[in-house]
N, CA, C and O atoms as a GROMACS GRO file, in nm:
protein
  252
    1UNK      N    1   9.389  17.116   8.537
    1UNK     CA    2   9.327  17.060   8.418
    1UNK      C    3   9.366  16.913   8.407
    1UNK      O    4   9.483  16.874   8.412
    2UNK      N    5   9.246  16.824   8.390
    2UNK     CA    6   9.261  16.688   8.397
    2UNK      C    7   9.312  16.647   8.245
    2UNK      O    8   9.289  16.715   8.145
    3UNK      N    9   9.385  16.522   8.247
    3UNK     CA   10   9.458  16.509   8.086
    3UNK      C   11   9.336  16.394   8.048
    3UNK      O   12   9.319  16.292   8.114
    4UNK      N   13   9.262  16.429   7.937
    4UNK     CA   14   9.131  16.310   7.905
    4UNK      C   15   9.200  16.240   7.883
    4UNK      O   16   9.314  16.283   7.899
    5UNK      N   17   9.192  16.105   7.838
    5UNK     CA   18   9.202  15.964   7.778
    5UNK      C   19   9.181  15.946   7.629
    5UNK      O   20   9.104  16.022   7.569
    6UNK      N   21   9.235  15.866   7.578
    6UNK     CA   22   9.173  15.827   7.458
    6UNK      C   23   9.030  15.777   7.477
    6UNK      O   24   8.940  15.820   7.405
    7UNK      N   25   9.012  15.695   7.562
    7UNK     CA   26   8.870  15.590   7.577
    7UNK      C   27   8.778  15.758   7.588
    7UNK      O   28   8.703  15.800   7.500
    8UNK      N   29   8.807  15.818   7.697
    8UNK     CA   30   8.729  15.954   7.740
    8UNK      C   31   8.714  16.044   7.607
    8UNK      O   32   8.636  16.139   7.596
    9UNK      N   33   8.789  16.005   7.522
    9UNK     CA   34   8.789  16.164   7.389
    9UNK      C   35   8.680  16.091   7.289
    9UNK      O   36   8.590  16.153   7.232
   10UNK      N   37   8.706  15.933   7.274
   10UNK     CA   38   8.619  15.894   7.219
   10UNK      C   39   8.493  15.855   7.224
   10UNK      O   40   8.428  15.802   7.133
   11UNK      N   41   8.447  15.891   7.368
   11UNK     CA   42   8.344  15.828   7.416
   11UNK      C   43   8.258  15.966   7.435
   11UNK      O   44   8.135  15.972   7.441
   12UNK      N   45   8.340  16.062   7.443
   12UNK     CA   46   8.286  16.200   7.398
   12UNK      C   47   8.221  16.228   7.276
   12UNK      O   48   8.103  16.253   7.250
   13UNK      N   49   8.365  16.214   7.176
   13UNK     CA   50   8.290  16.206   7.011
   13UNK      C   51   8.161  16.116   6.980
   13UNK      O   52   8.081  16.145   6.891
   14UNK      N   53   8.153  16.039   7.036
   14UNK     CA   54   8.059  15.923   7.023
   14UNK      C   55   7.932  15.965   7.035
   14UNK      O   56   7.836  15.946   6.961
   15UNK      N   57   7.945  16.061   7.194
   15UNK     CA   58   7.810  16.113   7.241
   15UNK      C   59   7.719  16.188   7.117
   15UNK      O   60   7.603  16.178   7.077
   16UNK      N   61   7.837  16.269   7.081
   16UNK     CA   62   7.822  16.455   7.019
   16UNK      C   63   7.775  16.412   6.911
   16UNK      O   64   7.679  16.473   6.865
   17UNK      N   65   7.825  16.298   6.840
   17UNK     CA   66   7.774  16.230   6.713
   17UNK      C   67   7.655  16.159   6.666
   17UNK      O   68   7.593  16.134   6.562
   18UNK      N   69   7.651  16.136   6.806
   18UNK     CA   70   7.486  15.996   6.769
   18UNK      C   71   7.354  16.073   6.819
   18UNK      O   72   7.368  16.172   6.890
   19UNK      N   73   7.267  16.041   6.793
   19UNK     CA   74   7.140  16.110   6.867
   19UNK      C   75   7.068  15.976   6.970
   19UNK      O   76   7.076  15.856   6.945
   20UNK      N   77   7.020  16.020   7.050
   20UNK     CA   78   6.972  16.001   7.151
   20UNK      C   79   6.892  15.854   7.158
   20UNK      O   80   6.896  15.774   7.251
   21UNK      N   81   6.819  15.841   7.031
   21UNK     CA   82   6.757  15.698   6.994
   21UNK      C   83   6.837  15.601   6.983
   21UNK      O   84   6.824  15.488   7.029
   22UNK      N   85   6.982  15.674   6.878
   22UNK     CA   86   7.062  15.544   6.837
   22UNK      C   87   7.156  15.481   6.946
   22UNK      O   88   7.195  15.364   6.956
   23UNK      N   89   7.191  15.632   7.053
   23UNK     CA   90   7.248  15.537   7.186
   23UNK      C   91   7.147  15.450   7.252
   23UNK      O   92   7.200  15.344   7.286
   24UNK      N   93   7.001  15.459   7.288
   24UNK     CA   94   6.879  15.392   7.333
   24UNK      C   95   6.888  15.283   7.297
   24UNK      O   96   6.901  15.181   7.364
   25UNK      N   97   6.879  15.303   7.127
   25UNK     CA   98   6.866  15.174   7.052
   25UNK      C   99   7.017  15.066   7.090
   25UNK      O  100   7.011  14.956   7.146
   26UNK      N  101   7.141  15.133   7.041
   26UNK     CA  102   7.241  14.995   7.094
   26UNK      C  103   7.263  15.000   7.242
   26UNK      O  104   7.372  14.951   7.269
   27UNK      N  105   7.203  15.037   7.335
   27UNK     CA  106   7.231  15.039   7.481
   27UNK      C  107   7.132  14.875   7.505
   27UNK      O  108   7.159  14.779   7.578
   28UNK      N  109   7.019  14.894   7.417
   28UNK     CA  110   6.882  14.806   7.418
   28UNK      C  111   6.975  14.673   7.389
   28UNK      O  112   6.997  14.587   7.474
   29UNK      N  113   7.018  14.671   7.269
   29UNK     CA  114   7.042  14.571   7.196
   29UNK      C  115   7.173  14.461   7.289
   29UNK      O  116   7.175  14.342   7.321
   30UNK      N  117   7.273  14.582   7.308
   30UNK     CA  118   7.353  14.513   7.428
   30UNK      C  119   7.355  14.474   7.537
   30UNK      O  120   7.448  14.408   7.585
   31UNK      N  121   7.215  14.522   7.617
   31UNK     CA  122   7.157  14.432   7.739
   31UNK      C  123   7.099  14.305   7.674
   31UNK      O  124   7.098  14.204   7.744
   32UNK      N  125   7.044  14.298   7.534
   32UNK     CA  126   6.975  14.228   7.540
   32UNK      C  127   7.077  14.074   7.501
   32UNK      O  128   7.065  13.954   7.526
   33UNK      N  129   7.175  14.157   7.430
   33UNK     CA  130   7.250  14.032   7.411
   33UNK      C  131   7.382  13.976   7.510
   33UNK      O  132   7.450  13.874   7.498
   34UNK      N  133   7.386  14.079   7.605
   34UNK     CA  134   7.415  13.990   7.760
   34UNK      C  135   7.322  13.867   7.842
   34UNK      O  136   7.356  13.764   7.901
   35UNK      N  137   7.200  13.928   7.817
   35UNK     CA  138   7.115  13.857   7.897
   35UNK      C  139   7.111  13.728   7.779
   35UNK      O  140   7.122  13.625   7.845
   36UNK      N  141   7.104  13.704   7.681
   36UNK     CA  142   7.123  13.569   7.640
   36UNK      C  143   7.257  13.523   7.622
   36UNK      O  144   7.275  13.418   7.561
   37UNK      N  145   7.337  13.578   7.661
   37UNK     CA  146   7.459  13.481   7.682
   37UNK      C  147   7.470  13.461   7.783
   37UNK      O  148   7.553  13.372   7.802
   38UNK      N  149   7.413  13.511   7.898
   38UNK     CA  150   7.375  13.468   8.046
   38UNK      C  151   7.328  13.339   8.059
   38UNK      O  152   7.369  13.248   8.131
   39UNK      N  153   7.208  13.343   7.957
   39UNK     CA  154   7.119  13.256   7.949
   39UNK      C  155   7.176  13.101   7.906
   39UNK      O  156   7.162  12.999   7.974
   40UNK      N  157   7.240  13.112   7.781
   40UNK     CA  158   7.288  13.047   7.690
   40UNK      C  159   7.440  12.937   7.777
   40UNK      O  160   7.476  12.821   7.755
   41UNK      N  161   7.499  13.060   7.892
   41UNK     CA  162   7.626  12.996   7.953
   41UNK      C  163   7.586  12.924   8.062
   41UNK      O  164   7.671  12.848   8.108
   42UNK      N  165   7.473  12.928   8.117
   42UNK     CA  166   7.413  12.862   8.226
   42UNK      C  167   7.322  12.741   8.190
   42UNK      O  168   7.250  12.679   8.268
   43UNK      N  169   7.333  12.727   8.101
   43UNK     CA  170   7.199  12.621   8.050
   43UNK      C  171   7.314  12.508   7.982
   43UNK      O  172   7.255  12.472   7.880
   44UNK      N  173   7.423  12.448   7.985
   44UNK     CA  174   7.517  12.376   7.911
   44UNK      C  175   7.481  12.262   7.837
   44UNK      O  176   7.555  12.199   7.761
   45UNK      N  177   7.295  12.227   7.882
   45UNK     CA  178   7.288  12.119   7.798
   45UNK      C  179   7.233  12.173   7.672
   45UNK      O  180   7.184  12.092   7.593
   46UNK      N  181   7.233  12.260   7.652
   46UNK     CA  182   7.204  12.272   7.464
   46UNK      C  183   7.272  12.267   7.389
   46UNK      O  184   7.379  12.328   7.391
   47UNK      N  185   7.227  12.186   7.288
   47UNK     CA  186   7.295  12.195   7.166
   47UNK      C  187   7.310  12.280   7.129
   47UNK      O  188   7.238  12.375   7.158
   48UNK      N  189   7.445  12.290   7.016
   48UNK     CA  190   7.462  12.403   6.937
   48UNK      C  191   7.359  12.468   6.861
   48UNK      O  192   7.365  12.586   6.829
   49UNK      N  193   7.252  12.379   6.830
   49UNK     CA  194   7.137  12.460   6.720
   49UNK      C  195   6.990  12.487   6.784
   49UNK      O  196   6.881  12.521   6.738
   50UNK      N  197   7.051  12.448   6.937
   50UNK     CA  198   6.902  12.538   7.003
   50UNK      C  199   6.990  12.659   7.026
   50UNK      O  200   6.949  12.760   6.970
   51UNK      N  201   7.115  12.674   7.106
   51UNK     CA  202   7.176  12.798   7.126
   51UNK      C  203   7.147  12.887   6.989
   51UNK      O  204   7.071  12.984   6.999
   52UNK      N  205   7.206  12.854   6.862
   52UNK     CA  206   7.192  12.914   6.730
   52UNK      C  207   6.984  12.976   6.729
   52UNK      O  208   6.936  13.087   6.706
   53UNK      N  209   6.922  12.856   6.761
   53UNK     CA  210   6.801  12.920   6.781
   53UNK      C  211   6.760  13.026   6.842
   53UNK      O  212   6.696  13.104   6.773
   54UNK      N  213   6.786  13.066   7.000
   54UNK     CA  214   6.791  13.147   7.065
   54UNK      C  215   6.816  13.235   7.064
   54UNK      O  216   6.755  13.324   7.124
   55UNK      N  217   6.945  13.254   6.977
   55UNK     CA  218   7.017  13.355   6.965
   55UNK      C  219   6.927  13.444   6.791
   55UNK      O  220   6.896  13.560   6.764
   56UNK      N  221   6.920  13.363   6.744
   56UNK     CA  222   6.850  13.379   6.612
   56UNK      C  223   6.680  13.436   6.646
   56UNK      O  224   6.621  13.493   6.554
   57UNK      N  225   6.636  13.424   6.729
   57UNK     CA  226   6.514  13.442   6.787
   57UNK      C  227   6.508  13.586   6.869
   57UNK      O  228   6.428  13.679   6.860
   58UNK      N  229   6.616  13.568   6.944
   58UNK     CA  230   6.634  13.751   6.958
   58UNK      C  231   6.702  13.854   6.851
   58UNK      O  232   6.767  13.956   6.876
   59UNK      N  233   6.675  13.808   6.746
   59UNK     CA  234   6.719  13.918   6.639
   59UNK      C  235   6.905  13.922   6.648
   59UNK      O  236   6.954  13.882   6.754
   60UNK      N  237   6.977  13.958   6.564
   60UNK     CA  238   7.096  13.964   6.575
   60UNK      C  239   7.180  14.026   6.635
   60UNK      O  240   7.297  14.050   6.604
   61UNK      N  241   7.107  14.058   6.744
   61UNK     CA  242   7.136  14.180   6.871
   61UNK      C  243   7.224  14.115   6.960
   61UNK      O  244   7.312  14.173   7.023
   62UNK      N  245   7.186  13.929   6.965
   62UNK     CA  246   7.238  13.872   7.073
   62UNK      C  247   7.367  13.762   7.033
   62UNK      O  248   7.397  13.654   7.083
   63UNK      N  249   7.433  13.850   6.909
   63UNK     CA  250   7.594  13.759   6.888
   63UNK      C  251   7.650  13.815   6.995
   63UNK      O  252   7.765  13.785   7.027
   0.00000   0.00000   0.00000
């Protein structure tokens, strides 16, 4: 018998708890707000208030 983890017990509860859309839904939201900080860390000449734009433009998914 394997000894779970904390990360593993909670990532269990997590499952058992949420339904299927709402993992979809923040799985969505957290690619989406990788890919603009991808975006955002590679591009260095923007200003702070086009970054703030960008980020504001993909919904608040991408703090």
């Amino acid at each position: 018998m394997s000894v779970e983890t904390r990360a593993q017990r909670a990532a269990r509860t997590l499952t058992q708890r949420t339904t299927p859309e709402w993992r979809r839904e923040r799985a969505r939201k957290a690619h989406l707000a990788a890919a603009v900080k991808a975006v955002v860390e590679r591009a260095p000449e923007l200003t702070p208030e086009q970054t703030a734009k960008l980020r504001a433009i993909f919904g608040g998914a991408a703090r």
